[in-house]
N, C-alpha and C positions, 0 to 999 in steps of 0.2 A: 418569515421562516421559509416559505416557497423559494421567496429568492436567494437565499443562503442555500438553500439546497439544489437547486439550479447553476449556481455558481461554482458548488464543489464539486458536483459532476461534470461541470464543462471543466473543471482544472484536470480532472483523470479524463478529459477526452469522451466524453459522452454526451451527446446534443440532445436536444430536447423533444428531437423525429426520434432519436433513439430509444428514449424513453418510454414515448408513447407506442412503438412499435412492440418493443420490449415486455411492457406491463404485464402482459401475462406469463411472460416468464419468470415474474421474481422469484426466487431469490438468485436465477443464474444471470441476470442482467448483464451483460457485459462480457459473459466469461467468453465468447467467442472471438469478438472483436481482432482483428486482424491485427494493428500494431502491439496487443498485447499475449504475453503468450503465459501461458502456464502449465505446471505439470505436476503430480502428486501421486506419492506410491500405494495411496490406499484410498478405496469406494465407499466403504460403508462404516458411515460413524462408531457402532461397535465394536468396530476393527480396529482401532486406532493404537498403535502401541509404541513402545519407546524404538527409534529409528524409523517411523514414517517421515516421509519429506514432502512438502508445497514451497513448489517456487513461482513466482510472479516475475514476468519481463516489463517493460517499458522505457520508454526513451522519454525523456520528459521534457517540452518544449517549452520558448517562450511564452505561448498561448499559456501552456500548465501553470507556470509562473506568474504572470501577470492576472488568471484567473482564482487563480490560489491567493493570491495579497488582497484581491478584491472579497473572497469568499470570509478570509480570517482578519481582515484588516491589520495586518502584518506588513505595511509600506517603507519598511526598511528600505532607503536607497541600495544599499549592498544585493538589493535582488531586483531592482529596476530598472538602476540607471546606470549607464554603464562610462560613462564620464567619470563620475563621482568612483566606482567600482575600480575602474581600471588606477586608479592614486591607492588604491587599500594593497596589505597583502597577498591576497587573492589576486590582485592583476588586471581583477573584470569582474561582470555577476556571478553570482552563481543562486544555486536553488536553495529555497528556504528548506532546514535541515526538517522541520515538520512536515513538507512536502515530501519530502524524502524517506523519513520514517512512514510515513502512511502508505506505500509499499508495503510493509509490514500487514497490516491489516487488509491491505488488499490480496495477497497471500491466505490471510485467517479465513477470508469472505471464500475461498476456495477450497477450505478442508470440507470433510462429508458432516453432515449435518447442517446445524445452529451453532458457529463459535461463538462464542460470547467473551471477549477482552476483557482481564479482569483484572490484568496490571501488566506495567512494562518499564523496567529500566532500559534505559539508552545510553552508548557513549557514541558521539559527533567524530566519527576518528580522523574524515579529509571530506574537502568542499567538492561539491559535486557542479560542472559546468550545464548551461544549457543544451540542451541536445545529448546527452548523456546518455546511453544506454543503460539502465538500472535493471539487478536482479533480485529480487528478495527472494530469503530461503528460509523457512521457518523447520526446526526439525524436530520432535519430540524423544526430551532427555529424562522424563519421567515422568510414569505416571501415578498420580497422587491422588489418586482415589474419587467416587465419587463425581465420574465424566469429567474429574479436570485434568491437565497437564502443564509441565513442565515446559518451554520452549526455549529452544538458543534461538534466535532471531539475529540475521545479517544479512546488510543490502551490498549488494558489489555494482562497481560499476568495472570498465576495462581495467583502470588502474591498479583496483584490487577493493578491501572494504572500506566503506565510507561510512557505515553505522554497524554497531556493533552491539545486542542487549539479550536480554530474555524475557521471556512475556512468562503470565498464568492465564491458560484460557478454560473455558466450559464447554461444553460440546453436547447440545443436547439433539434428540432426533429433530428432526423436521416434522411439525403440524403434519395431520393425517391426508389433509387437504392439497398438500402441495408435492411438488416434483422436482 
């Protein structure tokens, strides 16, 4: 389990100095980090209402890829090997589409509070290359009572959107104990 969780954090680009450096911050682990960016129209959990926006940047590397098929066991050649990739219609690799939605959730990890994921349809609309700059933007289209919401979910890269769904998430405060 350590190392499945070691694994998926080096796929989003987070080392294991990191970590340790980090730990007293959870649950903002990561939100500074330089190659990723993020932005969000609303601070405080109880604020949250229909038209808040979190978006999530990143560029998703080989390293992402290759550490991502080791984390999920997901060794599709189409995201490995680029011999084999480049005879497919894609032309070359590209990134595994679960890699790609998980933007999404890393989006969620930056609303205010505890989101808690509690469904999400997805449609795969175009392949995303390595090096890709990726944006997720989660925006709430309703809210349903009860701390949860409504969410349109979509990841863009340059070319325009490459995933497309909506989630149901929960949003509870944050333990008294944290920050």
């Amino acid at each position: 389990m350590a190392e499945a969780n070691r694994a998926t954090f080096a796929a989003f680009g987070v080392d294991e100095e990191t970590i340790e450096s980090d730990a007293e911050t959870i649950p903002s682990i990561g939100r500074e980090r330089r190659p990723w960016q993020f932005e969000r129209t609303v601070d405080d959990p109880v604020a949250i209402d229909v038209g808040d926006v979190v978006t999530f940047s990143k560029t998703i590397s080989d390293d992402d890829v290759r550490n991502f098929a080791h984390a999920s066991g997901d060794t599709n050649r189409l995201h490995l090997d680029e011999e084999f990739a480049a005879e497919t219609r894609f032309g070359g690799r590209i990134v595994h589409g679960t890699l790609v939605s998980g933007l999404i959730s890393a989006a969620l990890a930056r609303m205010p509070g505890l989101t808690i994921y509690l469904s999400q349809d997805l449609e795969f609309v175009g392949p995303v290359s390595i090096d890709d700059r990726l944006t997720a933007t989660v925006e709430v289209v309703e809210n349903l009572g009860g701390d949860r919401y409504r969410l349109e979910t979509v990841v863009e890269s340059d070319d325009g959107v490459v995933v497309d769904g909506e989630a149901v998430v929960m949003v509870d405060p944050l333990p008294e104990d944290s920050s």
